[in-house]
C-alpha positions in Angstrom: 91.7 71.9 235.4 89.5 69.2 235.7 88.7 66.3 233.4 86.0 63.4 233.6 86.0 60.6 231.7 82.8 57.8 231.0 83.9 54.4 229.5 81.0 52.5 228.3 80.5 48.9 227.5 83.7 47.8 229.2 83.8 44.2 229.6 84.7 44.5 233.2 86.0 47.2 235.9 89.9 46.8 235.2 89.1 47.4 231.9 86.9 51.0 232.6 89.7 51.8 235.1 92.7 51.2 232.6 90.2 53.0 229.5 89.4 55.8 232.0 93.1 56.3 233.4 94.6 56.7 229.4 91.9 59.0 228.7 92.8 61.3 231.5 96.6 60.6 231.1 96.3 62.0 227.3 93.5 65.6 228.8 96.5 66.0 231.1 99.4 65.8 229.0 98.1 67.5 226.1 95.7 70.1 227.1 96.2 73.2 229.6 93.8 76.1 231.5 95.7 79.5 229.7 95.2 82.5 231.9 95.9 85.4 229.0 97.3 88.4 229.8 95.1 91.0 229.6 96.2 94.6 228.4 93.9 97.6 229.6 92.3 98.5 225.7 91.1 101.8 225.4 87.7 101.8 224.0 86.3 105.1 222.0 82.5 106.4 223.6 80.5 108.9 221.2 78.3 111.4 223.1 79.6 110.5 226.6 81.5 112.2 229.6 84.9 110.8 228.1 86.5 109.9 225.4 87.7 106.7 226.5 86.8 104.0 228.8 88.8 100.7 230.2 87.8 97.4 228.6 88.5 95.0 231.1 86.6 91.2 231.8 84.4 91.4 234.3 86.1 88.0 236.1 89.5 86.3 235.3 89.4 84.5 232.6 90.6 80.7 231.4 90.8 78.7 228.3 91.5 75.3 227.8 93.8 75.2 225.3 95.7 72.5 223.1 99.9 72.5 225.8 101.2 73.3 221.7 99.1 76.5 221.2 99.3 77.8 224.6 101.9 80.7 223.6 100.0 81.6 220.6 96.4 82.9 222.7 95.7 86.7 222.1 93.3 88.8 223.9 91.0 91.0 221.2 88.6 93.9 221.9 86.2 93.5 219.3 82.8 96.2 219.2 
């Protein structure tokens, strides 16, 4: 994960630094990249050579996610 953060109309650079360093101190702490678990989901095909094919992403994916909700993302094959 990365995070940036922009202070603006600090008074001087200890004061962006410490403003910058809390704001990154809170993305860490309380946010997280979730890599779901993805099950292989059947999906139904009309008028092709099968019944069935594999709905899987095309690359891995990632969320960023609130660290409190990370157990509660779900992976859904909508058509």
């Amino acid at each position: 994960m990365e995070l940036v953060a922009v202070i603006m109309g600090g008074e001087n650079s200890n004061e962006r630094f410490s403003g910058a360093k809390k704001l990154l101190d809170y993305g860490f702490a309380n946010y997280a990249l979730v890599s779901p678990e993805i099950t292989e989901n059947a999906v139904p095909v009309k008028l092709g050579k099968a019944d069935f094919v594999k709905a899987v992403p095309a690359e891995p994916i990632q969320i960023l996610v609130d660290k409190a909700q990370k157990n509660q993302v779900q992976i859904q094959t909508v058509l």
